[in-house]
C-alpha positions in Angstrom: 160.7 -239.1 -13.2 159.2 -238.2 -16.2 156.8 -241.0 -18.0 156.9 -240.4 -21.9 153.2 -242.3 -22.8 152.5 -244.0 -26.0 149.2 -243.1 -25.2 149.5 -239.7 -27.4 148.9 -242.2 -30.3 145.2 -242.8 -28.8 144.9 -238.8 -30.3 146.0 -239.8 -33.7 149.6 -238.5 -32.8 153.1 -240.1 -32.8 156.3 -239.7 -31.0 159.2 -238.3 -33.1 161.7 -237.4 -30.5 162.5 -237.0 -26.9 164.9 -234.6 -25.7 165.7 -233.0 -22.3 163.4 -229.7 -21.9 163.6 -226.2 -20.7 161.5 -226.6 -17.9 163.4 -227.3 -15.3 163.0 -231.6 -14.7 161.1 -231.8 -17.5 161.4 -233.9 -21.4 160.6 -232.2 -24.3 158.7 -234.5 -27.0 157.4 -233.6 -30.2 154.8 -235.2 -31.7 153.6 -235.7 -35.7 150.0 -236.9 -36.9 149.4 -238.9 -39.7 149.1 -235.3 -42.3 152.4 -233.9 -41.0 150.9 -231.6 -38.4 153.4 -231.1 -35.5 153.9 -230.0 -32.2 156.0 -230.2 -29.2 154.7 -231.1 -26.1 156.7 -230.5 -22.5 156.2 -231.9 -19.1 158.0 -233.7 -15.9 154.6 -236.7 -15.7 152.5 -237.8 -18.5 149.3 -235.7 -18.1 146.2 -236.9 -18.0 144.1 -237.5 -20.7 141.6 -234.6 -19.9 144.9 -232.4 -20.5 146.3 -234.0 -23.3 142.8 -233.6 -24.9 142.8 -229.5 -24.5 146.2 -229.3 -25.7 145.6 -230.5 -29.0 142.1 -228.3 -29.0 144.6 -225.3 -27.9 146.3 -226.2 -31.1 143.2 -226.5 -33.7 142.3 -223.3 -32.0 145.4 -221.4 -33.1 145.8 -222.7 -36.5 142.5 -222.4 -36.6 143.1 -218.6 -37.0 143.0 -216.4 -40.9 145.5 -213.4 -39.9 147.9 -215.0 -37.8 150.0 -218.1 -39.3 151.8 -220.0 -36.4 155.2 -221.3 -36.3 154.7 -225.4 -34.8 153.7 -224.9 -31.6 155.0 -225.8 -28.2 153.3 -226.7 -25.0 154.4 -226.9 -21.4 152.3 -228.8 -18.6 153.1 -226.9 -15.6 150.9 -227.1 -12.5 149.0 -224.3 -12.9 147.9 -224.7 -16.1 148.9 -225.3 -20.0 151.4 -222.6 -21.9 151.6 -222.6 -25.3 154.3 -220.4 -26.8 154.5 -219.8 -30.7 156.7 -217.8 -33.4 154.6 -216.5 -36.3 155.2 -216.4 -40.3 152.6 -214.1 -40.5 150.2 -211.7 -38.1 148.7 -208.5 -40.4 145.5 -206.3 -39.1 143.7 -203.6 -41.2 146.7 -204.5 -43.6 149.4 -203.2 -41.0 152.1 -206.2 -40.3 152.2 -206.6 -36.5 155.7 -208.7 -36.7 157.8 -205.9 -35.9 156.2 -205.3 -32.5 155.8 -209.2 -31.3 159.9 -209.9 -31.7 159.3 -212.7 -28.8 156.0 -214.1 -30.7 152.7 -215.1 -28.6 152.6 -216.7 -25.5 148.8 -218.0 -23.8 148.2 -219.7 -20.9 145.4 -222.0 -20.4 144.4 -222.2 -16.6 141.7 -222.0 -13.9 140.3 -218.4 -15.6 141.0 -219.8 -18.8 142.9 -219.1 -21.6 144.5 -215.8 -21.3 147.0 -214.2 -23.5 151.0 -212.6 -22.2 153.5 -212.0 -24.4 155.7 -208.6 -25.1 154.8 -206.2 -27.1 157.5 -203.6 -28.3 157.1 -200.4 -29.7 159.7 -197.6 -30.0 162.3 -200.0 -28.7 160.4 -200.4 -25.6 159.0 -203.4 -24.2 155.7 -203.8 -22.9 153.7 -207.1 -21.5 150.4 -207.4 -22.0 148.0 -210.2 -20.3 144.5 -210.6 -21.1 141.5 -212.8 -21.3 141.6 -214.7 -25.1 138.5 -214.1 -26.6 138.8 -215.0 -30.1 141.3 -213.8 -33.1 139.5 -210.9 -33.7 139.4 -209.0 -30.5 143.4 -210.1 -30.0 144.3 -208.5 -32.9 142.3 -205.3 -32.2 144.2 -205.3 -28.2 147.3 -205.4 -30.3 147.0 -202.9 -32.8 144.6 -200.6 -30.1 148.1 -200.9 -27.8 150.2 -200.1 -30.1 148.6 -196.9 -31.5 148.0 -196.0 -27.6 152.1 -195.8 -27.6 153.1 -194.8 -30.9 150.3 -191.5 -30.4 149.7 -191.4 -26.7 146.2 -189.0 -27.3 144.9 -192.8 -28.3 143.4 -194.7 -25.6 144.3 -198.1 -25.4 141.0 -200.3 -25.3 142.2 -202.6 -22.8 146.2 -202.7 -22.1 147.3 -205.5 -19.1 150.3 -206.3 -17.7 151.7 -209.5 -16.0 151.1 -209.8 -12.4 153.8 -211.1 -10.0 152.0 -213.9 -9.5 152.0 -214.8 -13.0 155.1 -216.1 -14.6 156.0 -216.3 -18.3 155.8 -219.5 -19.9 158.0 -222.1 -17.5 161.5 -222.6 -18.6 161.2 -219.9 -21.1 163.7 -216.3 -19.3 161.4 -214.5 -18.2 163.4 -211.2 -17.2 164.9 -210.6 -20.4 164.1 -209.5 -24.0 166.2 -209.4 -27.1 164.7 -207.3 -29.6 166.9 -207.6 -33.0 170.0 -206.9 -33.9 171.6 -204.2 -36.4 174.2 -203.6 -38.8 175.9 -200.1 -40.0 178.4 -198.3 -41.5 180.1 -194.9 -39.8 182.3 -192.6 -41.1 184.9 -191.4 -38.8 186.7 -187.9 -38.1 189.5 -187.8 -35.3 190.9 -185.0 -33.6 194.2 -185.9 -32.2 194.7 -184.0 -28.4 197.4 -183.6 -26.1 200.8 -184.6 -26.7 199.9 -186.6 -30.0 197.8 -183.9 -31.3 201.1 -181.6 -32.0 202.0 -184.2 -34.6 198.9 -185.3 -36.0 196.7 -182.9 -37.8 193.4 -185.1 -37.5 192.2 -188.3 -38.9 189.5 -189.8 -41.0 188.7 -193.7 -41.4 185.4 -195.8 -41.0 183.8 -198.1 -38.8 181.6 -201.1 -39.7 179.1 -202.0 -36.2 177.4 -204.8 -35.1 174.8 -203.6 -32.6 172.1 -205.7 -29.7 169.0 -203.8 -28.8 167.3 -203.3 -26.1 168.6 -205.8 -23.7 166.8 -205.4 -20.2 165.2 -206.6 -17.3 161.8 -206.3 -16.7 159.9 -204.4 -13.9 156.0 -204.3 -13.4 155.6 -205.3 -16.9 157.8 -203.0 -18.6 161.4 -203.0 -19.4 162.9 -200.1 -16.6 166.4 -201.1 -17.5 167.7 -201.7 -21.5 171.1 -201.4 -22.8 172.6 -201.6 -26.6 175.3 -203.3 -27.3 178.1 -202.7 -29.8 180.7 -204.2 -31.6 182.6 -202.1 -33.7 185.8 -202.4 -36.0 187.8 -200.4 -38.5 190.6 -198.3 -39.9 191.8 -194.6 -39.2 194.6 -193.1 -41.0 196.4 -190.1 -39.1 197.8 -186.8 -41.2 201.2 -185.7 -40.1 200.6 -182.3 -38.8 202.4 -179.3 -40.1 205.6 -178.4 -38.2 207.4 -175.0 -38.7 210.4 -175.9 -36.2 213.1 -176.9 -38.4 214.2 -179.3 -35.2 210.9 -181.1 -34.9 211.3 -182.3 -38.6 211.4 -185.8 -38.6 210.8 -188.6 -40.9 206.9 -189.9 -40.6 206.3 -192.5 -43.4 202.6 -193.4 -42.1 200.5 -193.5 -38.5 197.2 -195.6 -39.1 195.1 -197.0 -36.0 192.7 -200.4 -36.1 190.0 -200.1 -33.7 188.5 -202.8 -32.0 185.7 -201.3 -29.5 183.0 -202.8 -27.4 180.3 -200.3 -26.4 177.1 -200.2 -23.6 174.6 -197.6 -24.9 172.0 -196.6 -22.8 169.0 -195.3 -25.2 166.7 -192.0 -23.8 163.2 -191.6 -26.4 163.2 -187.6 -26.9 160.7 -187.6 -29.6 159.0 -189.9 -32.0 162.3 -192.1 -33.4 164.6 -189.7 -32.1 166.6 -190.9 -29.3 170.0 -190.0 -27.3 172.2 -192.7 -26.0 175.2 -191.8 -23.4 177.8 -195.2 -24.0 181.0 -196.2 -22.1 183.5 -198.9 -24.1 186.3 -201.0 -24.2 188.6 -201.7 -27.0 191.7 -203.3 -28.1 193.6 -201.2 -31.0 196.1 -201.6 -33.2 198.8 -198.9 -33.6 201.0 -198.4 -36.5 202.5 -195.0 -35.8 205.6 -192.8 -36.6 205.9 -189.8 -34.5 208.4 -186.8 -32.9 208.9 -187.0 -29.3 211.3 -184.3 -27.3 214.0 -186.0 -24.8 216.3 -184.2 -22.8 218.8 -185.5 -25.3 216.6 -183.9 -28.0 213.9 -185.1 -30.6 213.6 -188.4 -31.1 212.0 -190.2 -33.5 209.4 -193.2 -31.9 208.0 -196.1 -33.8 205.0 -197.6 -32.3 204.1 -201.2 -34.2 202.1 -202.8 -31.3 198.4 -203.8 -30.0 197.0 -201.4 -26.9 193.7 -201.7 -24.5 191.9 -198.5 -25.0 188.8 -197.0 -23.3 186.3 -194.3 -24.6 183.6 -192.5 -23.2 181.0 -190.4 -24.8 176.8 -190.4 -26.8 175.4 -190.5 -29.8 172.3 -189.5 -31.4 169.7 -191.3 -33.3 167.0 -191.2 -35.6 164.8 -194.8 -36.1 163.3 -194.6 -39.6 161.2 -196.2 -41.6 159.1 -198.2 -38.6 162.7 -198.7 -36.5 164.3 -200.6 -39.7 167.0 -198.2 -40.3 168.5 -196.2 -37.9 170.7 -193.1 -38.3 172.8 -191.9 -36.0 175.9 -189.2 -35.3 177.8 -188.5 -31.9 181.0 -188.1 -30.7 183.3 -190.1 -28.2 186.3 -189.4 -26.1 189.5 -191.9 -26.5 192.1 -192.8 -24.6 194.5 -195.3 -26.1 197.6 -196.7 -23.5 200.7 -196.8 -25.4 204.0 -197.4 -23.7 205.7 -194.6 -25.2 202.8 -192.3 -25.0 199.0 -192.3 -24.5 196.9 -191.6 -28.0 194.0 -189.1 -27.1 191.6 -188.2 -29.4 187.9 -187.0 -30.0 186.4 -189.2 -32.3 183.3 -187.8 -34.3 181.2 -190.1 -36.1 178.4 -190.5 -38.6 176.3 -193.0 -40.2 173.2 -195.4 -40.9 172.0 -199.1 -40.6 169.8 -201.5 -41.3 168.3 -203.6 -38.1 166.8 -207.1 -38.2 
């Protein structure tokens, strides 16, 4: 049973709100003093008043800090010691903004060795854990920025790079196996090559794609994530030409053929050098066909209307280049499609270029 104590207010703080926690049993409460300060406190008992004292010391400590600007903070009394995980509105070192590699913010742990630092690090879409004793803002910083270069230029030693131990869990209630690290947006422009029956009516195709993409979604393994996958969601428009046909008897009247495809896409992201990466993908889609073709029947040619919705599946890579710190990525490949009509499957090799913006 959890006991929510108005004995917070005996530290100058009051209770805002209550709500049911992430830690498994537990209330989440978060707390206001008398200049607006705030924090959010969780836990399954009211801790005792030798913990409730180093929370709120925890929390002087980190705004207490002059390069790194802390989102509120929230604390979880677990029994083997007090987490406190935080967002940041800023985190700069020797002028160089660390936000980009901290997507997951900071987490600490404040425990029998003391307070300790574990939270992910990720650099070249890789993510890395790193656990360490907290000395003071100064020498975290430098651990940050020395792990980083050690990755980013791997003749750079790393001046003291940790990972968590399987004995040492994430902050309770908080996922530890998985990462998200930012999502991204772009445009591709779109060549088809029409194959097998279709492609003796169709000529080829252009059209254009607009793609919402997740990164680097994983599962962890001694501290580093073995297994990540991308993510897409991709839609557009292709327009087919009619091909030309010097058979007098395969003349038939084709007023349009334009395809709308929906596709969702697993890529699985290989580093070859620096920002340049290659990514293998498998999909799925659902298409739209609008299409006006010849067909040959033992009754002769016969003209086929197609005006319906069909599941699709494509196979195939792409490669990328991560500019500009990972912020905009650019990318080309090529992908094999198979779209199952009724009247007949629409094969095609789909060749693609473009660029995005990530977030």
């Amino acid at each position: 049973m959890v006991v929510s104590g108005a004995n917070w207010e005996e530290h100058g703080m009051r209770i805002v709100s209550r709500n049911t926690s992430t830690m498994a049993g537990a209330e989440r409460i978060e707390l206001r003093d008398g200049n607006g300060r705030r924090i959010t406190v969780n836990y399954r008992t009211y801790p005792e008043d030798a913990r409730r004292r180093r929370a709120l010391e925890l929390e002087a400590v980190f705004h207490g800090w002059r390069r790194i600007s802390p989102e509120p903070v929230e604390f979880f009394f677990a029994d083997d010691g007090i987490y406190a995980n935080m967002m940041t509105r800023r985190i700069t070192y020797e002028n160089k903004n660390l936000m980009p590699y901290l997507p997951a913010g900071l987490t600490f742990c404040d425990g029998p060795d003391g307070l300790c630092y574990r939270f992910r690090i990720l650099v070249n879409d890789t993510s890395y854990r790193l656990d360490r004793k907290y000395i003071d803002e100064e020498a975290l910083l430098r651990d940050i920025t020395s792990f980083i270069e050690s990755k980013e230029n791997p003749t750079v030693m790393s001046a003291g790079q940790g990972t968590y131990s399987s004995d040492r869990p994430d902050v309770p209630g908080m996922g530890s196996g998985y990462v998200k690290s930012g999502i991204s947006l772009h445009v591709r422009a779109n060549y088809l090559t029409p194959l097998g029956d279709i492609g003796k009516t169709f000529s080829d195709g252009y059209g254009a794609m607009a793609v919402v993409t997740l990164h680097n979604m994983g599962i962890s393994l001694n501290g580093r994530d073995r297994v990540h996958l991308d993510f897409s969601l991709s839609a557009g428009y292709w327009k087919l030409k009619k091909k030309e046909i010097n058979d007098p008897e395969m003349n038939c009247n084709i007023d349009h053929a334009y395809i709308i495809p929906i596709y969702l896409m697993a890529h699985v992201p290989f580093d070859i050098y620096g920002g340049i990466f290659l990514a293998p993908s498998i999909g799925v889609g659902y298409n739209y066909n609008s299409m006006d073709y010849c067909k040959m029947t033992v009754e002769g040619v016969q003209q086929v209307r197609v005006r319906e919705w069909a599941p699709s599946l494509t196979g195939g890579g792409l490669l990328g280049w991560r500019l500009f710190g990972g912020s905009m990525i650019a990318t080309a490949g090529v992908e094999y499609m198979a779209m199952f009509e009724r009247e007949r499957n629409v094969l095609a090799l789909v060749w693609h270029a473009g660029a995005g913006l990530k977030f």
